[in-house]
N, C-alpha and C positions, 0 to 999 in steps of 0.2 A: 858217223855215217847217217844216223838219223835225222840229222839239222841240215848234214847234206841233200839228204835227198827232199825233204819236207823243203829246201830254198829253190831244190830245180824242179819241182811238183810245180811251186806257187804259182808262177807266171801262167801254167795250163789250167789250173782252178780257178785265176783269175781270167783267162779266156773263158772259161764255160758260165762263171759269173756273166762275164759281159754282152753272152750271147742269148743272157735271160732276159735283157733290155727290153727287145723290143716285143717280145708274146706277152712280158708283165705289163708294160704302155700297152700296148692293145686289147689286155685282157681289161687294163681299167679306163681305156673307152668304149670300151663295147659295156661296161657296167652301165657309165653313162647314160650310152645310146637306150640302154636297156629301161634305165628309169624314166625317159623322156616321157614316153606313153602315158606310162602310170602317175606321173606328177600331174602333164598337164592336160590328158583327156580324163585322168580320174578312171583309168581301166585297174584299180587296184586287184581284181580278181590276178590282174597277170605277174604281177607282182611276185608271189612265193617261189617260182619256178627260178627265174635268174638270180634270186638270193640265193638259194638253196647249192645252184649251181656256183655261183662263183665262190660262195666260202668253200665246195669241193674243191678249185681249183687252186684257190688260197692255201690250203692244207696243205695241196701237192706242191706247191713254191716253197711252204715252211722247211716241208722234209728235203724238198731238191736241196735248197739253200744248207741247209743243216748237214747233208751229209758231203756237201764240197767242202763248206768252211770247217766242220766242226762243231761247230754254235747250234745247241740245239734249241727250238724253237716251238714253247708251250703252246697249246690249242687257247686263244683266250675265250672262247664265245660262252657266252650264259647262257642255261639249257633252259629249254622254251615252257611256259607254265602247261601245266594239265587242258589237256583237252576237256572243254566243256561238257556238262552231263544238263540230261533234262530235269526240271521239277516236276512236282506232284500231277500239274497237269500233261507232262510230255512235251512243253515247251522249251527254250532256251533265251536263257534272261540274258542279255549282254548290256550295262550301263540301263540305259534308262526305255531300251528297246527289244520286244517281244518278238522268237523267230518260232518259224514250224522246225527248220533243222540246226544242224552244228555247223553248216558251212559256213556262214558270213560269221558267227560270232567268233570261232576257230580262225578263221581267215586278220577278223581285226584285231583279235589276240596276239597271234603270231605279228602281226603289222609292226605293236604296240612294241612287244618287246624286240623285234631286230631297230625298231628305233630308239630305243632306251640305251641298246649294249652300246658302248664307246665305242666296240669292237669293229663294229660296220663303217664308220668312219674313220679310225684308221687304217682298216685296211684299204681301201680308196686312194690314201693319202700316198700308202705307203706306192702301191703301183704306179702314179703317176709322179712321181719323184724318183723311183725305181735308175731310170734310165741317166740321172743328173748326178745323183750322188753316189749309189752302189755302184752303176754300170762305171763313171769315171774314177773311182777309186782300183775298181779290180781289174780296168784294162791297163794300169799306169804300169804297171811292173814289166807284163808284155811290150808295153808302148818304149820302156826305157833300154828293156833289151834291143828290140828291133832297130831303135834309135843309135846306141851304140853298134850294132853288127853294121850299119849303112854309112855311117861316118866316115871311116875311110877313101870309100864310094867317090862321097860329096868333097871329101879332102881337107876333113878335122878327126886325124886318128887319135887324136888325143882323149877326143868325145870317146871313145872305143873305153877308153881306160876307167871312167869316170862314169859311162851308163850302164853299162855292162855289170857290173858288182852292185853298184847302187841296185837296180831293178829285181837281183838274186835275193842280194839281202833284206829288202825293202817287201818281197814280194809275199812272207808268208803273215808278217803285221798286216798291210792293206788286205791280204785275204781275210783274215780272222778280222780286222775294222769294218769291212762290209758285211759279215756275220752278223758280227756285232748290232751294226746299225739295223739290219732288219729286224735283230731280234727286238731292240727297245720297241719298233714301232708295232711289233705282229706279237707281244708278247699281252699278256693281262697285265693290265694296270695295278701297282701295287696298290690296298687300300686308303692310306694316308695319302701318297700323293692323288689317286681319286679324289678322295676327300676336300683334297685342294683345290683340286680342278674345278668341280663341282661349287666347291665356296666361289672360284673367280666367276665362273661363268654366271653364278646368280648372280653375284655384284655386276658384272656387264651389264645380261637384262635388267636390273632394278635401275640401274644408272640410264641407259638406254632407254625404256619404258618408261622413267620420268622425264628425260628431256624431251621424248616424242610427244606425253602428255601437253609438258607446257607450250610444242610447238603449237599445239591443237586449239591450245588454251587462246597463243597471242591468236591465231587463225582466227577466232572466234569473234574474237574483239576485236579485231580491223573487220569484220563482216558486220559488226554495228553502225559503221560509218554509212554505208548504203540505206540501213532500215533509221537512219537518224534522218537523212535528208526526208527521205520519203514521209517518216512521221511531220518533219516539222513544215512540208509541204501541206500534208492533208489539216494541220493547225491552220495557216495560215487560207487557207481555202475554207476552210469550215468558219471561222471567224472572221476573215476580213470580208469575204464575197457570201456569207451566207449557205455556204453548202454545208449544212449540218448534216447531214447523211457522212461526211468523209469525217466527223471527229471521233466517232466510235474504233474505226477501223484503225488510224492514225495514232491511238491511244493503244491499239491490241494489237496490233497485227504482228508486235516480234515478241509476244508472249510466249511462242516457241521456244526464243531465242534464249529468254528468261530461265523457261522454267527447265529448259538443259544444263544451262549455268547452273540453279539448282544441284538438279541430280547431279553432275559433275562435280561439284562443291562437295558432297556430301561421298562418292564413291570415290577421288583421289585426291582432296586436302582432308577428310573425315571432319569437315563443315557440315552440320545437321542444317538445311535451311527448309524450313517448312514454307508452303504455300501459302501470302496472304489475301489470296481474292478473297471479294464479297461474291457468296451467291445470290445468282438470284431471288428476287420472291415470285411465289404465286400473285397473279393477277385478283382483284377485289370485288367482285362483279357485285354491284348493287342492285337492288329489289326493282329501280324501275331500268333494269339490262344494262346501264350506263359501267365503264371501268372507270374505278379511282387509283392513282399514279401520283402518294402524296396527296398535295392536296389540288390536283387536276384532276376531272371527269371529264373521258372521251366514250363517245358513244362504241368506234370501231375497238376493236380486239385490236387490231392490227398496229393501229397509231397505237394504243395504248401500251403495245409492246413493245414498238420503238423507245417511249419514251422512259418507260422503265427501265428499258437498256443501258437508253441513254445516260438518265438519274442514275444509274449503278455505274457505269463507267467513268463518268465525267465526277461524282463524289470521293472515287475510292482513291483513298490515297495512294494506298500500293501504286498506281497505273502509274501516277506523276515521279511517284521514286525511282520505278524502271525505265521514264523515258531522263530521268535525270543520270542514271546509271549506263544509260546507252550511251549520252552525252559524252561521262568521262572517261567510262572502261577503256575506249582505242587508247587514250593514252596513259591508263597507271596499268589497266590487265593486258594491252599488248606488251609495255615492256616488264612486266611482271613475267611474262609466257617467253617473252624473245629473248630477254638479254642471257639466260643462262644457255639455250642454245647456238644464239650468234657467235657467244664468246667461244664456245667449244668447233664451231664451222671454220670462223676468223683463222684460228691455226694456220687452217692448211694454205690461206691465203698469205700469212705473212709465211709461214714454211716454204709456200712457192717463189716468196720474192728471195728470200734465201738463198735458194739453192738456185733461182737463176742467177743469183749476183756473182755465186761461187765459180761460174762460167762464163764470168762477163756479160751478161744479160742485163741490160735496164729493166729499172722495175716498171710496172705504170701506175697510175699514181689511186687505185685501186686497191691497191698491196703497198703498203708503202715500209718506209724506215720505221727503227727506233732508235730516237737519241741519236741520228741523223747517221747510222750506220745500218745497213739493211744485214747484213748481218748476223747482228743482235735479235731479226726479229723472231729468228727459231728459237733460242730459248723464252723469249717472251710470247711467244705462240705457245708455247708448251707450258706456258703460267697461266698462262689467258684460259688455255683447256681445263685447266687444273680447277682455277677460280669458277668456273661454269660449271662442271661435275658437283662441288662442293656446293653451289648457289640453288642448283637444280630442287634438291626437294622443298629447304627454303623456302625458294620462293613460289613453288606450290601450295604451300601450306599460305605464304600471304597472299597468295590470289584466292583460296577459299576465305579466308577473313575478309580481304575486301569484299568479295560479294557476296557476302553477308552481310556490311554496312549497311547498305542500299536494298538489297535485294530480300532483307528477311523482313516480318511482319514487326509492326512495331507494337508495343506494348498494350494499344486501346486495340489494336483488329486481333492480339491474343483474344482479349479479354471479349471481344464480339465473337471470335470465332467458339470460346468455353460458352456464354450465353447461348449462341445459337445451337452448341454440340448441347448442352443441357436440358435445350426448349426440347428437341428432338427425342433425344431419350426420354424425356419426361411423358412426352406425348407415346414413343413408345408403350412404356410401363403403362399409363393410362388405357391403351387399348390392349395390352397382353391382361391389363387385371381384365379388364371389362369383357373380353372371351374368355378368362377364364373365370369371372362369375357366368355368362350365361352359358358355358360348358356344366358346371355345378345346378344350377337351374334344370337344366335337360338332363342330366345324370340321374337327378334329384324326381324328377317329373316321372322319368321315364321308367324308372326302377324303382328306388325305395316309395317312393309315395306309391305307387301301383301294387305292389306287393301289401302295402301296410292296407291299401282300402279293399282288397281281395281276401286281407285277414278278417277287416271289420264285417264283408258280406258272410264269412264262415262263421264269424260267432257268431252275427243275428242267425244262420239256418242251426248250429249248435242248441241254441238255445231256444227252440220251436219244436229241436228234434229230442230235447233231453228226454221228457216223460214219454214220449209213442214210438220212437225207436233210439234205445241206448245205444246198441252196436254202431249205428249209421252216424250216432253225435261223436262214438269214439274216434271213428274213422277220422270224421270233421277236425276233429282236434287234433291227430297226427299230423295231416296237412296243414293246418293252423301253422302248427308248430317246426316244421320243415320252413312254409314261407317265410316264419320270424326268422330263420337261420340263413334265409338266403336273403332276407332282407339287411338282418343284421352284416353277411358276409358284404355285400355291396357298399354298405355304411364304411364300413373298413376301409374299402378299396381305394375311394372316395375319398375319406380322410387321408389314405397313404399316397394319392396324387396330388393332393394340395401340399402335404409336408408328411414325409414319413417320419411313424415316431420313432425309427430307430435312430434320425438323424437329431432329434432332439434329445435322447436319451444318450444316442452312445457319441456324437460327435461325425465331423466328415469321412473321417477312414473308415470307419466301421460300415459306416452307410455305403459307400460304395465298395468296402469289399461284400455285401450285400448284393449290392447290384450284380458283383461278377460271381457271386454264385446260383443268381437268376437268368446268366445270363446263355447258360447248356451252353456253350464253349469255353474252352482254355484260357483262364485272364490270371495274368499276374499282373497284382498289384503291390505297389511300392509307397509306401505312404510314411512324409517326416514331417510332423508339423510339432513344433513344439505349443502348441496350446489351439484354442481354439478362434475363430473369428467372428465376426459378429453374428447374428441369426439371418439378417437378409442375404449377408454377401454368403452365407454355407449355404442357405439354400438354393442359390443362382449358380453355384459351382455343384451344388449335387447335380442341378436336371441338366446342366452343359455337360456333364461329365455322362449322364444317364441317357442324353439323345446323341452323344457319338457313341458311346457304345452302342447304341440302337442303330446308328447308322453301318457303323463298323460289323454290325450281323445281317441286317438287311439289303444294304447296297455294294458293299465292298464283298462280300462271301466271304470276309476274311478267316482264317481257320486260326490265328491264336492271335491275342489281345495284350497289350504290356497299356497298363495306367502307372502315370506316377506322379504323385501330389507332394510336395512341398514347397515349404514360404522361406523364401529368402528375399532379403533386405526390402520389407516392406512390401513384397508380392506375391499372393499366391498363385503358384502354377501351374496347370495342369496338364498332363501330357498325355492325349491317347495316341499311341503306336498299334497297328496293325497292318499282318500281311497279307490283305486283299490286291486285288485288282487294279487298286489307284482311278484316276478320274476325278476326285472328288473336287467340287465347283461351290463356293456358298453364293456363286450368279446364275448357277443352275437348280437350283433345291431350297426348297424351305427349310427344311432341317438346318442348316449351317446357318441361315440367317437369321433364324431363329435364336439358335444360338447367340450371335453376333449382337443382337437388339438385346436378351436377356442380359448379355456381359457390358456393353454400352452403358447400362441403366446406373455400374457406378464405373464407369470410367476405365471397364476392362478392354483386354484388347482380342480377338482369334487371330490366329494366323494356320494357314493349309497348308503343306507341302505332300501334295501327290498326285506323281507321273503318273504315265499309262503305266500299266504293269505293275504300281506300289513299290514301293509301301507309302502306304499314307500315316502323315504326323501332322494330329489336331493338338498346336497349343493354343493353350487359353489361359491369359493372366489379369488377375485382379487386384488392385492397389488394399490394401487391408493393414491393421494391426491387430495381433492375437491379442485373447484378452486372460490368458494363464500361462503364466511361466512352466510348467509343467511336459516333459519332451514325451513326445508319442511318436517311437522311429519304430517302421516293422517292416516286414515286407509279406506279401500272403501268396499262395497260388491256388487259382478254383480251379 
């Protein structure tokens, strides 16, 4: 009785399935219409309200659906993170931007995760498909009854015999198959196949985001062909007729073009190509006002900077490589860029002759055969795609080498650019010693010598006052003797700015865990060096390490400090972390340049990172070798 009745239910549960067609279609355009706003005027404020809404009405489909079919139908959505809270100062930090309230951060929070859950995207799916496959699976049973009771009618009672039981027996599988199928698409994703999914989808974008590169890459290289004419116009102009004003420009003007190759070389083939210009130099102005340019003297500044210009342009090698590279890039870097994407476009053009030929369609000659059967050429479209995915990163990797042949510095403009990085820092160093002897000088002038010749005026009056008043000479010698001690103190200080002896005594850890216990805030410090480095290069890493922590207290207001020094493979490190305010500019402040010039002097590097809001992270590395095998790992907190 119970398969009985469960056969003559079905056909009614599959009407009430069918009649959920068209509010589910509607419910998932009106989602649409709902996003329309928010995608493309950017009103993301309106955004929370119709999500919110339509996974209510999604639930209420789950359960509708769940208690006609049977098929119950898990909630999949992932619970939305914590509501933001304020910091120390009542602000709210969201990525790398400072708010007065929780609403916008709350607002792009929530954004973030209904974009992440799969969830939102199948349910989407599942509505507008709703009406194609559910709705026609669960009217069929109905459709096949009605079909047989009409038969007769038309005058095939036979149909009667054959639709009739079909559509009974037929009708409580197709209810439970449309259960079913909503359940797969409204249900959570099992982990592992997630995990799948997520692996495919990355491989799309990696696959995708390299061919659009290399599109970009041939794009690039066919826009050389324009700045090639152009240059070898202004050649041909500048030396056949004399317009020397046009061989500057002619030589430079798609140094743009260049130095994007560059960067691009270096951020998707992981090609380093450093910059070989020559800079300019300063002008030479002689005693009677004349400028020398080599070995030319112009009286005007002006001509003389022309031609300085020009001498730097017209000598440097570099220029003549990149207009040699503009020459041939259209054709090794356009089809370097193109053939892995044409080959994967081509497909769908031989696909198309395909599948017109499949219907009698001539091809045009456009699209053509393979092996003189058009036919053939869908699977060899689908080899052709194959071989271009495959070719794709390849031959991005040999488009950063090639432009690297041409495009990078050759061995003498290294060896001029180390010289002239050398002269600089040298000159550097010469003017940091030379302020800092006459910083020493005025320290020296202004203090201890002034202290010691105020000692000397007390003992000549000491010593006038010994036999006619003792008491008065005692006094004198107390003070005496107080000035020695503030003299001596300053002597100290003195010495401990030029090189502290702690740093000669105990080594760099020690010294700057020093520092951070001078420094009245919270510093952990982290220090693993197994031995120690030479005496110039520690003491250019103490006072880099000693002026961002100074900066880290005075500009940043930051309230706790993390340092951390170790040397690995031939570099010592150093890392100050702090959670201030951020801002921090070494083109806005002496401190950081300062920095930068003292690390310079042997070949160290700074680098900034920090946003408005913080945190800021000052690394700074120094090429070095220890010179004691002996490990010194600790960690301290002041």
């Amino acid at each position: 009785m119970d398969k009985v009745r469960t056969a003559a239910v079905a056909p009614l549960k599959g009407l009430v399935l069918a009649a959920l067609a068209l509010p589910v279609f509607a419910h998932g355009l009106l989602t649409l219409l709902l996003w329309g706003p928010v995608l493309v005027l950017g009103l993301l404020a309106l955004a929370p309200p119709p999500i919110q809404a339509s996974r209510r009405v999604t639930n209420l489909w789950r359960r509708l659906i769940g208690a006609v079919t049977g098929v119950a139908i898990p909630v999949p959505y992932r619970p939305l993170p914590p509501r933001p809270g304020p910091d120390e100062d009542g602000a709210y930090v969201h990525e790398d931007h400072v708010y007065k309230t929780a609403r916008a951060p709350w607002l792009f929070i929530r954004l973030s995760a209904w974009a992440d859950d799969p969830a939102s995207g199948r349910d989407l799916g599942w509505m507008l498909l709703y009406p194609f496959v559910a709705g026609a699976l669960a009217v069929l049973p109905a459709a096949l009854i009605a079909a047989g009771i009409a038969a007769p009618l038309l005058g095939y009672p036979m149909w009667t015999v054959a639709a009739v039981p079909l559509g009974l027996a037929a009708g409580p599988a197709l209810v439970h198959l449309t259960g079913e199928w909503s359940r797969r698409l409204l249900m959570p994703i099992p982990p592992r196949k997630l995990a799948r999914k997520v692996a495919r989808k990355r491989w799309v974008e990696d696959k995708g985001l390299i061919l659009v590169r290399g599109a970009a890459l041939g794009g690039l290289a066919l826009l050389g062909l324009p700045l090639l004419l152009m240059s070898l116009a202004g050649l041909v102009l500048g030396i056949g007729l004399g317009m020397v004003f046009l061989l500057p420009p002619a030589l430079q003007h798609f140094r743009w073009l260049a130095n994007l190759r560059r960067q691009l070389a270096r951020d998707w083939s992981g090609v380093d190509i450093p910059v070989p210009y020559r800079l300019p130099q300063e002008l030479e102005r002689r005693p009677d006002g004349r400028y020398r340019v080599d070995r030319q003297l112009f009286k005007s500044e002006r001509m003389a900077r022309f031609n300085a210009r020009f001498a730097l342009i017209w000598k440097d090698p570099a220029n003549w490589r990149d207009l040699l590279w503009l020459a041939i890039d259209p054709l090794v870097g356009g089809l370097l860029g193109l053939v892995p994407i044409l080959l994967v476009c081509y497909v769908w053009a031989w696909t198309f002759a395909g599948v017109l030929a499949l219907f009698g369609v001539r091809h045009g000659t456009w699209y053509g055969a393979v092996a003189g059967n058009v036919v053939a050429a869908i699977p060899a479209g689908v080899v052709a795609a194959a071989v271009g995915v495959w070719l794709a990163p390849r031959a991005l990797r040999w488009h950063g080498w090639w432009t690297s042949i041409l495009l990078r510095p050759t061995r003498a403009a290294l060896l001029a650019q180390r010289v002239e990085r050398l002269t600089q820092t040298r000159t550097d160093a010469v003017d940091a010693q030379a302020g800092q002897v006459r910083r020493i000088e005025r320290d020296l002038h202004d203090g201890a010598q002034a202290r010691l010749v105020a000692i000397g005026l007390t003992l000549g009056a000491i010593e006038r006052l010994m036999e006619t008043d003792p008491a008065a000479a005692r006094q004198l010698l107390a003070q005496a003797r107080d000035t020695s001690a503030a003299a001596l103190g300053e002597l100290r200080d003195l010495v401990r700015g030029i090189h502290p002896p702690v740093l000669s005594e105990r080594g760099l850890g020690d010294a700057v865990r020093a520092l951070a216990l001078d420094s009245g805030k919270p510093v952990q410090v982290h220090v693993d060096l197994p031995g120690r480095p030479p005496a110039p290069v520690e003491s250019a890493a103490y006072f880099a390490v000693a002026e961002a922590l100074a900066n880290a207290a005075r500009h940043a207001e930051a309230a706790s400090v993390i340092i951390d020094v170790r040397h690995r493979d031939g570099v010592l490190r150093m890392t100050v972390h702090d959670d201030g305010q951020g801002g921090a500019d070494p083109a806005k402040g002496t401190g950081l340049r300062g920095i930068e010039r003292r690390l310079g002097t042997f070949d160290g590097t700074l680098a900034v990172h920090s946003p408005r809001g913080g945190p800021t992270v000052v690394t700074m590395e120094l090429p070095c070798a220890l010179s004691s095998p002996k490990t010194s790992t600790s960690s301290a907190t002041a």
